[in-house]
Backbone as a ProteinNet text record, in pm:
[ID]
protein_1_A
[PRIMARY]
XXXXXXXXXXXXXXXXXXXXXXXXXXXXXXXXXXXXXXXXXXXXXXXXXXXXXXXXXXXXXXXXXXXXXXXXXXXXXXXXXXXXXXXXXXXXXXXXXXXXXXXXXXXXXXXXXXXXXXXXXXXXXXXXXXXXXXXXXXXXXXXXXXXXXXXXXXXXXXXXXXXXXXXXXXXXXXXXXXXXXXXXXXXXXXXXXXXXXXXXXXXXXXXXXXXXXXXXXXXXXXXXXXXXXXX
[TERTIARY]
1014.8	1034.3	924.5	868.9	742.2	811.7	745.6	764.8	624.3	684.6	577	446.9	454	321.1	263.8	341.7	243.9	132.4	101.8	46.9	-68.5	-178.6	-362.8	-373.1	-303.4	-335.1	-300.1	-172.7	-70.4	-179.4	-318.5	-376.1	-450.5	-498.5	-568.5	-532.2	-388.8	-306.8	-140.1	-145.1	-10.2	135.3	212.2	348.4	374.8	466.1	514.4	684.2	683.8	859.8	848.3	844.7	793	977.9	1068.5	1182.9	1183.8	1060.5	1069.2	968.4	917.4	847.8	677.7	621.5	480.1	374	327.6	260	125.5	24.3	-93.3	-125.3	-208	-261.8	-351.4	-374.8	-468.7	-424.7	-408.6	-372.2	-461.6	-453.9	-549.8	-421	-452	-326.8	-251.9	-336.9	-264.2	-155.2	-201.7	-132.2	-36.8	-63.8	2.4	208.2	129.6	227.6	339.6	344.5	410.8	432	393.1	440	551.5	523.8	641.2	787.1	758.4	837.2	924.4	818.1	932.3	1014.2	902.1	964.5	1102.2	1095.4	1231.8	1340.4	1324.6	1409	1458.7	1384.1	1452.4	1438	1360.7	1355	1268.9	1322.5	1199	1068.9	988	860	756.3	651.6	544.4	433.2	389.4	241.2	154.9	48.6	-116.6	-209.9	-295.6	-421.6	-511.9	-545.1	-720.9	-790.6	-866.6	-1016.1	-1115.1	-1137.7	-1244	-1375.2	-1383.3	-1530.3	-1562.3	-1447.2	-1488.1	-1522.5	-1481.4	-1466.5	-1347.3	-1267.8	-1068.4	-1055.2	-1066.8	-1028.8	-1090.8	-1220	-1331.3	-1294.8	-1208.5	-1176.2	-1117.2	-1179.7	-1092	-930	-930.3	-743.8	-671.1	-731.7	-681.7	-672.5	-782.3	-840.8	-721	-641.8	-590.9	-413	-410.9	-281.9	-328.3	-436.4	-459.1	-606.1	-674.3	-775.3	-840.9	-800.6	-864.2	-934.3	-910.3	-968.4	-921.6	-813.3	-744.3	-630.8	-613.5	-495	-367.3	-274.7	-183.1	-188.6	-50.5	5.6	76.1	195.7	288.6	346	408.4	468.9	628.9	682.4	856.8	907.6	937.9	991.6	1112.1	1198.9	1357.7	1326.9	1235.7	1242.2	1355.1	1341.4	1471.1	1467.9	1610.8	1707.2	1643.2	1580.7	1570.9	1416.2	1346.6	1188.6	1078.5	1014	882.8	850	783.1	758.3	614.8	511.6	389.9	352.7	305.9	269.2	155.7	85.4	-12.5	6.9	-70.1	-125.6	53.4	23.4	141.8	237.4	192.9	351.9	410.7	351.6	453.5	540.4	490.2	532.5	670	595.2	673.7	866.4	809.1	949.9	1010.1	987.1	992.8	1073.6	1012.8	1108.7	1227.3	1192.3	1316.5	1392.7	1390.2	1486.3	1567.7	1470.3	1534.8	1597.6	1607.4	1687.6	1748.2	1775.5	1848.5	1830.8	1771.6	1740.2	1572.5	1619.5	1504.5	1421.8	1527.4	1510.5	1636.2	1733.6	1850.4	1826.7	1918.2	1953.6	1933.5	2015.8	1987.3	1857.8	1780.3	1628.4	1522	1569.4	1493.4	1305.7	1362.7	1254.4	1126.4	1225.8	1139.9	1043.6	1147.8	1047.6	926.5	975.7	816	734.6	787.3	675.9	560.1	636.8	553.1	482.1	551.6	458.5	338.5	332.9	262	174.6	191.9	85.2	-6.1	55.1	4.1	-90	-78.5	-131.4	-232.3	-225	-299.3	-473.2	-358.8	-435.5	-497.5	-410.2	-399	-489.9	-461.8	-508.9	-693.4	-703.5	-860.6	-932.9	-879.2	-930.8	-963.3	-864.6	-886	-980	-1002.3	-1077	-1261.2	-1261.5	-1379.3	-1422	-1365.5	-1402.1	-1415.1	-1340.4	-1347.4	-1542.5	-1532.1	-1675.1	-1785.4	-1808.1	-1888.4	-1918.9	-1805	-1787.7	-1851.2	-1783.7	-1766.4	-1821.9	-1864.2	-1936.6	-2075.3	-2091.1	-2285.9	-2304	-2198.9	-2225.1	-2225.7	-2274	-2283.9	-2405.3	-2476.3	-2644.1	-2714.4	-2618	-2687.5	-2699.5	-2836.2	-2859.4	-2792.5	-2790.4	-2724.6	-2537.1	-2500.8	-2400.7	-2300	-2318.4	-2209.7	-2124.3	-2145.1	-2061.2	-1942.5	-1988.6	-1890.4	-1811.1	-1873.7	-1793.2	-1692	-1700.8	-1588	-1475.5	-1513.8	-1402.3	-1320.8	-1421.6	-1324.2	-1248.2	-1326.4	-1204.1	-1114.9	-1093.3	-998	-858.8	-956	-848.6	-801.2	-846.4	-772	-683.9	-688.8	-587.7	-515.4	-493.7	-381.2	-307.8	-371.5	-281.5	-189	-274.1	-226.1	-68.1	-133.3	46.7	99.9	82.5	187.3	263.8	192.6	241.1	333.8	334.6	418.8	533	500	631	717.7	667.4	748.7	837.4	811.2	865.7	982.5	1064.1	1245.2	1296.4	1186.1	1218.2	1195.7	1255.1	1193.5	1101.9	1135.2	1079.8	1046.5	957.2	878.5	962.9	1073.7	1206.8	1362.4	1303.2	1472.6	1550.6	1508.5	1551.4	1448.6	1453.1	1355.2	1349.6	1177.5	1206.9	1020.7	1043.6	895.5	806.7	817.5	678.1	653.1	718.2	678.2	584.4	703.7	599.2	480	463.1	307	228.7	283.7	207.9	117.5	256.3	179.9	108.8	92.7	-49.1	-165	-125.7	-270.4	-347.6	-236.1	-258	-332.1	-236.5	-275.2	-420.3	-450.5	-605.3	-672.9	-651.7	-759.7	-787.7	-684.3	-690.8	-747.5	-733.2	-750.1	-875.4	-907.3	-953.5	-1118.6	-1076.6	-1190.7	-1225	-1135	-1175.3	-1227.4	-1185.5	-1195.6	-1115.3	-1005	-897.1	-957.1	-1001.7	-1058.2	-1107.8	-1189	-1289.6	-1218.3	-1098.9	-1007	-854.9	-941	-816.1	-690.5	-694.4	-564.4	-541	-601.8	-566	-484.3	-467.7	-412	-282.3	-234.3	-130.5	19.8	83.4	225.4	328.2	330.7	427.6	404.3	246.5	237.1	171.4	177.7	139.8	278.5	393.4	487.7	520.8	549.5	556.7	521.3	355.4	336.9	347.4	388.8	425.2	592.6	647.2	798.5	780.1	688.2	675.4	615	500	459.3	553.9	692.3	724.4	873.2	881.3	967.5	898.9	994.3	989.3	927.9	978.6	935.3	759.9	773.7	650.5	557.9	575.2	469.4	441.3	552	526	457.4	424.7	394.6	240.1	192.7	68.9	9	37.9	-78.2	7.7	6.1	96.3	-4.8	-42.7	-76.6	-180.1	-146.6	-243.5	-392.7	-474.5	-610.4	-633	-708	-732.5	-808.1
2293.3	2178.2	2175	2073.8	2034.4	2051.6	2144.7	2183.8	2100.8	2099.8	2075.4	2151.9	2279	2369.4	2353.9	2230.9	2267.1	2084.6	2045.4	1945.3	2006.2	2006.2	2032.1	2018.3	1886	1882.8	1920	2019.6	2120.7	2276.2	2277.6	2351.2	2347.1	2258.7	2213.9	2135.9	2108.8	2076.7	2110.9	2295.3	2345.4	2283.5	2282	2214.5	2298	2295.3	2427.3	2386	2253.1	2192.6	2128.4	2181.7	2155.6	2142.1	2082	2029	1871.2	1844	1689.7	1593.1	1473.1	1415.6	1433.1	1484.7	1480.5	1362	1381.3	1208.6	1268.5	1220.8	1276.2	1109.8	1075.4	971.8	1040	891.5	850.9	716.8	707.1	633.7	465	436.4	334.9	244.2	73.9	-13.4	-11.7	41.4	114.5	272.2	324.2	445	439.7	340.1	323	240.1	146	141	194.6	297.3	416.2	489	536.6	618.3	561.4	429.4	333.6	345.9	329.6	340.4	445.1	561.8	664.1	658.4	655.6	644.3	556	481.7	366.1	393.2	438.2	468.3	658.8	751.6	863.3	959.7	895.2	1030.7	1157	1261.2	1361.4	1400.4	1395.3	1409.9	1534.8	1537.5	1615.4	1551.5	1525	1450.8	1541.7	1474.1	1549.4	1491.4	1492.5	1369	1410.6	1308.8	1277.8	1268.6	1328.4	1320.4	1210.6	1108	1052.2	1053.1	1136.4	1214.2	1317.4	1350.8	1500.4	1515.4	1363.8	1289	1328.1	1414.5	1465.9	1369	1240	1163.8	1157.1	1222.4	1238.5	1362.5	1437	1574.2	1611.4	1695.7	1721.5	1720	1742.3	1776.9	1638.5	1578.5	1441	1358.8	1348.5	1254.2	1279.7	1425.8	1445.6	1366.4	1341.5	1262.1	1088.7	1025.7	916.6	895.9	878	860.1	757.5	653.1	557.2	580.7	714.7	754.3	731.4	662.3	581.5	663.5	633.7	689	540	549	662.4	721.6	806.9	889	986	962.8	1092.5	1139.4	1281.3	1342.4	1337.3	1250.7	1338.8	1406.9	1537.5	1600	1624.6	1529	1458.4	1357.4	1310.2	1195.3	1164.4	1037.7	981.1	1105.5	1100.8	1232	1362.3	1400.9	1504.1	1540.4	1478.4	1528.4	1475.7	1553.3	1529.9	1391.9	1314.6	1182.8	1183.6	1167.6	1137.2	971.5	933.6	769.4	756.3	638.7	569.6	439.5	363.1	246.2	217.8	155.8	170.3	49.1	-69.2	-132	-90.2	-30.4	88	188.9	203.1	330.8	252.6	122.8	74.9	80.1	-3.6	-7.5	111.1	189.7	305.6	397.1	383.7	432.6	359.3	192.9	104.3	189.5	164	157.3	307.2	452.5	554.1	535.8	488	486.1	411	307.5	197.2	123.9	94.6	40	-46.1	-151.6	-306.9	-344	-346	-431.5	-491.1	-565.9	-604.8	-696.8	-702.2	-786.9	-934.1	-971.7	-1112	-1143	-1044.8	-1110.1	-1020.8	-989.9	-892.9	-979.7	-1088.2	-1146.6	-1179.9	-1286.6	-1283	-1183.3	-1120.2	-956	-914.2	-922.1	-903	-990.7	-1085.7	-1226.9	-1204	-1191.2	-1155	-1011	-911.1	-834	-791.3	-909.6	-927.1	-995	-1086.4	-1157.8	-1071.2	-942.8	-891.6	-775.3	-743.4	-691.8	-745.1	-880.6	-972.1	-1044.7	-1086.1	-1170.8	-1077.1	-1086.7	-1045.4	-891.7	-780.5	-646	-715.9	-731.5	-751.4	-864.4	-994.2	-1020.9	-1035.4	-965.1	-918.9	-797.4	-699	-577.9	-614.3	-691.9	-795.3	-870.5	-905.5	-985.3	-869	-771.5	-636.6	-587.2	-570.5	-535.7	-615.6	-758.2	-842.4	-879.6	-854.2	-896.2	-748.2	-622.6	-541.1	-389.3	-414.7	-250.5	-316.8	-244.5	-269.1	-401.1	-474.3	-643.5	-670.6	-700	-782.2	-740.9	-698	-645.6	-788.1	-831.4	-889.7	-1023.8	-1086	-1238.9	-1341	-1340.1	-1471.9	-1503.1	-1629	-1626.3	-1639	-1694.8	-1746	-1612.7	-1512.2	-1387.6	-1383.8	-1371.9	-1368	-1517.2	-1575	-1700.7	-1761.8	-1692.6	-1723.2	-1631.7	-1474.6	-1408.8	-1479.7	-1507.8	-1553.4	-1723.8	-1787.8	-1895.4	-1867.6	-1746.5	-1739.2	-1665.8	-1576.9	-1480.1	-1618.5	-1689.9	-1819.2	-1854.6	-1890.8	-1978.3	-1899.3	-1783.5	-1707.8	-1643.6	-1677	-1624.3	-1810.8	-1875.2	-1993.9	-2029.2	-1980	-1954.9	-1921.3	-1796	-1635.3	-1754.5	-1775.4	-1865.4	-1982.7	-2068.5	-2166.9	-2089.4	-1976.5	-1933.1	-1847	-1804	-1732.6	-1817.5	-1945.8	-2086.6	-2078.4	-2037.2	-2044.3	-1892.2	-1767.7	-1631.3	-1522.2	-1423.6	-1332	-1270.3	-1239.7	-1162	-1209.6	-1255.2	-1278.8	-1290.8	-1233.2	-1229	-1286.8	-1328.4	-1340.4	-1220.6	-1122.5	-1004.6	-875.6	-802.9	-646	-564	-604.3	-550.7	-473.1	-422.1	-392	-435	-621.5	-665.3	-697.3	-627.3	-685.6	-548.8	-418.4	-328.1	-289.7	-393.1	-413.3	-502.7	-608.8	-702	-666.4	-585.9	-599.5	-514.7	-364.6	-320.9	-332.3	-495.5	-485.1	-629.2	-703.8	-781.6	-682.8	-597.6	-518.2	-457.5	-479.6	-385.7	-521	-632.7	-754.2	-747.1	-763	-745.3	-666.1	-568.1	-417.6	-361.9	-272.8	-210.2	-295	-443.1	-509.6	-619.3	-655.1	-715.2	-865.3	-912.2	-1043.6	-1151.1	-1112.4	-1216.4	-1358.7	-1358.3	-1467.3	-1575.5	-1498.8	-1605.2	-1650.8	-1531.1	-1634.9	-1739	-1782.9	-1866.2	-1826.2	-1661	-1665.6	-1704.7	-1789.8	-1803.5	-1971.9	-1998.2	-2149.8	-2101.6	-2017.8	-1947.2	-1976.8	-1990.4	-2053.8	-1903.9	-1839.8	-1718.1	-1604.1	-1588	-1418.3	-1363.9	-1427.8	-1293.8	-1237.9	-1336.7	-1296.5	-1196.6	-1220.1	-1168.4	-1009.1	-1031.1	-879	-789.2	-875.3	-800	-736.7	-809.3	-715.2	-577.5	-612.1	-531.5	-413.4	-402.8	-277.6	-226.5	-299.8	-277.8	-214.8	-155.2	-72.9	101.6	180.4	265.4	406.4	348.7	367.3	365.5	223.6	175.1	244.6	278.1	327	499.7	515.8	687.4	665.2	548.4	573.1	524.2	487.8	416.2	563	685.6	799.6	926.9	899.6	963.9	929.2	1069	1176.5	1202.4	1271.4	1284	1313.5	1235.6	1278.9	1448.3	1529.7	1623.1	1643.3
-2106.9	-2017.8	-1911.6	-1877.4	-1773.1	-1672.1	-1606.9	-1425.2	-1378.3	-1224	-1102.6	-1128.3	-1127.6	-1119.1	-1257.7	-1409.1	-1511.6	-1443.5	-1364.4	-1338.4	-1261.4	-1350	-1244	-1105.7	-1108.6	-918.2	-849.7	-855.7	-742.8	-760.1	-841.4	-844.3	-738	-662.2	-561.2	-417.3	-456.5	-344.7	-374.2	-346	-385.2	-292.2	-369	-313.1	-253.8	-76.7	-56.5	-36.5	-39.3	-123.9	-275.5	-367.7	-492.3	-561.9	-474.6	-562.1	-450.8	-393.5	-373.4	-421.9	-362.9	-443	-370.4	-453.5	-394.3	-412.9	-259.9	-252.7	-192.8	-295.4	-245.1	-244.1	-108	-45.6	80.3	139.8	244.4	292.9	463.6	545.6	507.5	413	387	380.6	326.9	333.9	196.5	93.6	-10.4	14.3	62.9	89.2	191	269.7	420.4	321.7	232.7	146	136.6	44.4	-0.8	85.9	209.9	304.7	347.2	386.4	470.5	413.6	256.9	154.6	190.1	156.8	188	282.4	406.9	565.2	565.9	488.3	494	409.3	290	229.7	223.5	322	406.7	247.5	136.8	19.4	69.4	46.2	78.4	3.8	93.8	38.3	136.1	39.9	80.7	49.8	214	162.4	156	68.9	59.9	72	184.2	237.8	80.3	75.4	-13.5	22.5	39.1	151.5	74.7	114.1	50.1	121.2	233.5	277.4	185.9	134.9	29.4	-105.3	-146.7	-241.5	-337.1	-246.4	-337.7	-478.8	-455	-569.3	-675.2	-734.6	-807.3	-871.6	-800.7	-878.3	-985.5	-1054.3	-1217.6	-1197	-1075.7	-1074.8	-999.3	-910.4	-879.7	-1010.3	-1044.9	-1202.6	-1343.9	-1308.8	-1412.4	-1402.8	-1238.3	-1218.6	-1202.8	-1183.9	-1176.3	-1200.4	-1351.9	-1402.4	-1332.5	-1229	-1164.3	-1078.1	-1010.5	-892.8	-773.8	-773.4	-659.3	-610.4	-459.9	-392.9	-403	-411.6	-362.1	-495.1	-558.2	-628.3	-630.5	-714.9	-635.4	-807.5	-805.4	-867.4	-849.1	-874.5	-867.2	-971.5	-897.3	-989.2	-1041.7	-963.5	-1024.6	-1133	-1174.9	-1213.1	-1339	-1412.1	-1480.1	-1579.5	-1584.5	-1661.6	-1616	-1515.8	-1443.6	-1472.6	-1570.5	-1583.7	-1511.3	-1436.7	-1366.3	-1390.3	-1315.8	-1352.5	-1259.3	-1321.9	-1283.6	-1261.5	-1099.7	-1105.5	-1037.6	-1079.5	-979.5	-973.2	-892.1	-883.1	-765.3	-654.8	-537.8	-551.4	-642.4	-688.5	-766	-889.8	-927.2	-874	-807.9	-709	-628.1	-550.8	-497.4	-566.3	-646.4	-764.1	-793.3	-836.8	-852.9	-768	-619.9	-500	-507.6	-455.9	-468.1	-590.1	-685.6	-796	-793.9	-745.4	-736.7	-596	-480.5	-399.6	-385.3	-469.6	-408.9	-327.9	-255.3	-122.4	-149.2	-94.5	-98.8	-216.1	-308.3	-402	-466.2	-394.9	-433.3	-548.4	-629.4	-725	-739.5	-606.3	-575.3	-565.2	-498.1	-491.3	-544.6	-682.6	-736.1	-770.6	-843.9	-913.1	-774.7	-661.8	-548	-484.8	-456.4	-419.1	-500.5	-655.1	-764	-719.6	-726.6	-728.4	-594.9	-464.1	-321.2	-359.1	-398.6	-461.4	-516.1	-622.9	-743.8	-628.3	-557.5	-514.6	-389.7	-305.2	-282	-362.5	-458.3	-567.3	-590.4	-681.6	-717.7	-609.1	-525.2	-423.9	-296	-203.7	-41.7	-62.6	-106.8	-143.5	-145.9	-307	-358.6	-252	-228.6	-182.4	-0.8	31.2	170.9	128.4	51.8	61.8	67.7	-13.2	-47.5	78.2	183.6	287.8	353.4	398	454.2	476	291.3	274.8	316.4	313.7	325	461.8	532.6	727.2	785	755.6	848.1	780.3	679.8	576.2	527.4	452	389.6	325.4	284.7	223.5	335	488.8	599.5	633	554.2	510.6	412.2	355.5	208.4	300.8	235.8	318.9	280.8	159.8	58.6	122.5	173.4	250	176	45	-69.6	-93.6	-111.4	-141.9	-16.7	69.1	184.4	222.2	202.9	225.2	125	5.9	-89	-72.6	-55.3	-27.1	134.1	205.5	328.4	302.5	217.8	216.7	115.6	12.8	-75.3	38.6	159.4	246.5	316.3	356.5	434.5	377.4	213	147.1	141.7	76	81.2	220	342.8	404.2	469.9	395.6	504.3	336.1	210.2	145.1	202.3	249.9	284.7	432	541	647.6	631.5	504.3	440.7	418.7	353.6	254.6	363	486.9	603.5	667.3	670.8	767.5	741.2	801.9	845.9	822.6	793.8	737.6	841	855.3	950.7	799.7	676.4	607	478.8	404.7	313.5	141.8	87.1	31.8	142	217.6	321.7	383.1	333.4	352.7	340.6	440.7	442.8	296.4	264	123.9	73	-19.2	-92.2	-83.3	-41.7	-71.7	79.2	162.4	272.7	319.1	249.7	295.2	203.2	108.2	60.5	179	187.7	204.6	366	468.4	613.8	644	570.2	572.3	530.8	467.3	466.4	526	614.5	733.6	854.4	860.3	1018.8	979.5	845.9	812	820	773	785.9	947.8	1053.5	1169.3	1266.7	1169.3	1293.6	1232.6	1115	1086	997.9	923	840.4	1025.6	1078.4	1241.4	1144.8	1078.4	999	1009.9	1102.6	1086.4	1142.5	1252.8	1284.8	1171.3	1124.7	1052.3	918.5	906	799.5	848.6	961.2	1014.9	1083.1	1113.9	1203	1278.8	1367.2	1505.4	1415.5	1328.7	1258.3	1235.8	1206.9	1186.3	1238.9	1189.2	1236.3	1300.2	1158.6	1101.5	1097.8	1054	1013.9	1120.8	1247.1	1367.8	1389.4	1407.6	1441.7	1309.8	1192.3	1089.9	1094.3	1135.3	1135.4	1238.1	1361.4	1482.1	1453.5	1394.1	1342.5	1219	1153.1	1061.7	1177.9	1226	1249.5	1390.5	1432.3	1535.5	1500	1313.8	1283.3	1275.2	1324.5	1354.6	1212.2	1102.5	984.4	939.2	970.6	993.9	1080.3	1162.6	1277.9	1235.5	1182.4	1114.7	979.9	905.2	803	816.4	913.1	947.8	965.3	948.1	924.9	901.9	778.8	601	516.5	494.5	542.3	680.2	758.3	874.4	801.8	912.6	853.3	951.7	903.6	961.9	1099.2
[MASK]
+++++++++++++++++++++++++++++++++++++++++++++++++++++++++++++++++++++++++++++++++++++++++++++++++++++++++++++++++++++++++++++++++++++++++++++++++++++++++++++++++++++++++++++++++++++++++++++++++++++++++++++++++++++++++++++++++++++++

């Protein structure tokens, strides 16, 4: 039967609670994700930072739990009918938590919740990361203006959806759920960390300041905004 210690990457980042779920990440709006997750739904875990100064995610033993190279990723080692369950990519994950804890992904609004999900997945993630790069990293080097100016009017349209679809909601499903804790880390990163919001129209904004001022003003939330500590 597959134990915790037969998985490469506890070779390089040993469990020292190896009967909970191990979450190797980085405080990014992907990882910030899944922390929240946990943080909200109270499962126990053990985080493990990824250094991407060190390049952790490039490693034979990261690579051997998520061939993408990408954070998050976690090991549970309860998983369904009691066997280790290896995941990546963080709406999976997302679901995944939901569905093993029960908690924010109700029935009634199961499909909704995917759908806001999916569109943070889809949309909000790539193409906020893309304006990120082009405003505020080495694409705000390149002369040609068309690159940056498409990612910023695609980040406009989608946040001026996301603002329609909040109108009469405190929360994005009607109720505190998965895709919200997809969706607002990676508002507070267009804001805070890419410093882009402007130029994609927030200040037009009806809903999602308020929106994301409730989200980061849960207590969950604010512990999961650096899960795993950087060193």
């Amino acid at each position: 039967m597959t134990v915790l210690a037969d998985f490469p990457i506890t070779r390089r980042w040993p469990a020292t609670r190896p009967d909970v779920i191990q979450l190797y990440s980085l405080p990014t709006p992907n990882g910030i994700k899944v922390a929240v997750a946990l943080e909200e739904m109270g499962l126990p875990y053990e985080p493990h930072l990824v250094d991407f100064g060190r390049n952790d995610q490039m490693t034979p033993e990261f690579l051997s739990l998520n061939p993408n190279n990408k954070i998050p990723a976690i090991i549970d080692p309860n998983g369904p009918g009691g066997v280790p369950l290896p995941l990546f990519e963080s709406g999976a994950i997302l679901i995944y938590l939901a569905e093993k804890s029960g908690k924010f992904l109700p029935d009634a609004q199961r499909y909704t919740i995917l759908q806001w999900l999916m569109f943070q997945m889809g949309g909000l993630g790539p193409m906020f990361g893309q304006l990120g790069f082009f405003h505020h990293f080495a694409g705000k080097d390149i002369e040609d203006p068309r690159p940056k100016e498409r990612y910023r009017a695609e980040a406009e349209r989608l946040l001026r959806v996301l603002d329609g679809a909040l109108e009469g909601k405190d929360w994005i499903a009607g109720e505190y759920s998965i895709a919200d804790m997809a969706i607002g880390p990676w508002l507070n990163t267009l804001l805070t960390f890419y410093k882009a919001a402007d130029i994609a129209g927030w200040g037009a904004l009806r809903h999602v300041p308020a929106y994301l001022g409730r989200f980061l003003a849960r207590p969950a939330v604010q512990r999961g905004l650096n899960i795993p500590a950087r060193g």
